[in-house]
C-alpha positions in Angstrom: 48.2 14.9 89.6 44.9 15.7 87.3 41.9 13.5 89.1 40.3 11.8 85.7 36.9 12.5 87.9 37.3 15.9 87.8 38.1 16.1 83.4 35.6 13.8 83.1 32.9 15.9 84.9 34.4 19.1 83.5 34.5 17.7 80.0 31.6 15.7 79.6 29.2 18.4 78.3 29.3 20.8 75.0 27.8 23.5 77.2 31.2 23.3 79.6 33.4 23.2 77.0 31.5 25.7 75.2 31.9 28.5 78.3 35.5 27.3 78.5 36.2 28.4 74.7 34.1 31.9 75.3 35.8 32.5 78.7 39.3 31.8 76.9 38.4 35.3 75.0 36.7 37.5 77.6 35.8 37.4 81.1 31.5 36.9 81.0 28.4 37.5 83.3 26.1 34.7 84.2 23.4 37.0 81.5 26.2 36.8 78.8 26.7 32.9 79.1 23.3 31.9 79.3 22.7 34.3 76.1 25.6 32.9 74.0 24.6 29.5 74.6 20.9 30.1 74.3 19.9 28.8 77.7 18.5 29.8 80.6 20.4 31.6 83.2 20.1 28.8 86.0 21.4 26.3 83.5 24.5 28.0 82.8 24.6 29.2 86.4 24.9 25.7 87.0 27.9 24.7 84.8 29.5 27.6 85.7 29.6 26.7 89.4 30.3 22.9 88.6 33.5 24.7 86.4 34.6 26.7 89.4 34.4 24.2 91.6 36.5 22.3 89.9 39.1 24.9 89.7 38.9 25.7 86.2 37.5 29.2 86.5 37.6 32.1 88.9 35.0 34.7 89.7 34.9 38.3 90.9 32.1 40.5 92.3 32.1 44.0 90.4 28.8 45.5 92.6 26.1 43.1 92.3 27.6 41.1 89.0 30.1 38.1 89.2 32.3 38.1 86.4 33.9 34.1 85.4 37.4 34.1 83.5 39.9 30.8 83.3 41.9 29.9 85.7 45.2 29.8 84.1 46.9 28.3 86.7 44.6 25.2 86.9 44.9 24.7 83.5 48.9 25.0 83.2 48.9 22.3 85.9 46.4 20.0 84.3 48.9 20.6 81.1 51.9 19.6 82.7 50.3 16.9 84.6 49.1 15.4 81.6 52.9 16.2 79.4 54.1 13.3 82.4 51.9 10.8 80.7 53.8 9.5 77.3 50.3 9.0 75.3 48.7 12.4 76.3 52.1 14.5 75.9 52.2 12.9 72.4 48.1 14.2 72.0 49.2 17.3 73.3 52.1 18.3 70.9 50.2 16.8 67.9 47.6 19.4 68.6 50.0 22.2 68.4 51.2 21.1 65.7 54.5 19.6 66.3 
């Protein structure tokens, strides 16, 4: 089941959800965050690591660069976990539109 600690920490600040919408199109360098959100790199360093360890991202090394992406399989579970709640499967279908 979905701890409401973790959504609540994950989900509490524009910058996260930010990074979670630009990771949702391409995986992105520490550089490439902190540029798109107009910050400096240990800032978004920061939410980055407070994403991942939360297990809503994953990272890989390519040489001396980490790459962040989604974690898809965090995120189907947090989906499904919340579809077992009446209220939030109702949220969730009348966001996609059905």
């Amino acid at each position: 089941m979905v701890n409401p600690l973790n959504l609540s920490k994950a989900f509490s600040d524009k910058n996260r959800l930010k990074i979670l919408n630009m990771l949702s199109k391409n995986d992105m360098k520490v550089g490439e965050v902190a540029g798109d959100l107009d910050v400096e790199e240990n800032l978004a360093s920061h939410h980055l690591r407070v994403l991942s360890a939360l297990g809503f991202l994953k990272s890989s090394r390519k040489g001396r660069e980490v790459f962040y992406k989604i974690n898809r399989a965090k995120l189907i579970s947090l989906v499904r976990d919340l579809s077992k709640n009446k209220l939030f499967k109702d949220i969730i279908e009348e966001g996609m539109g059905k």
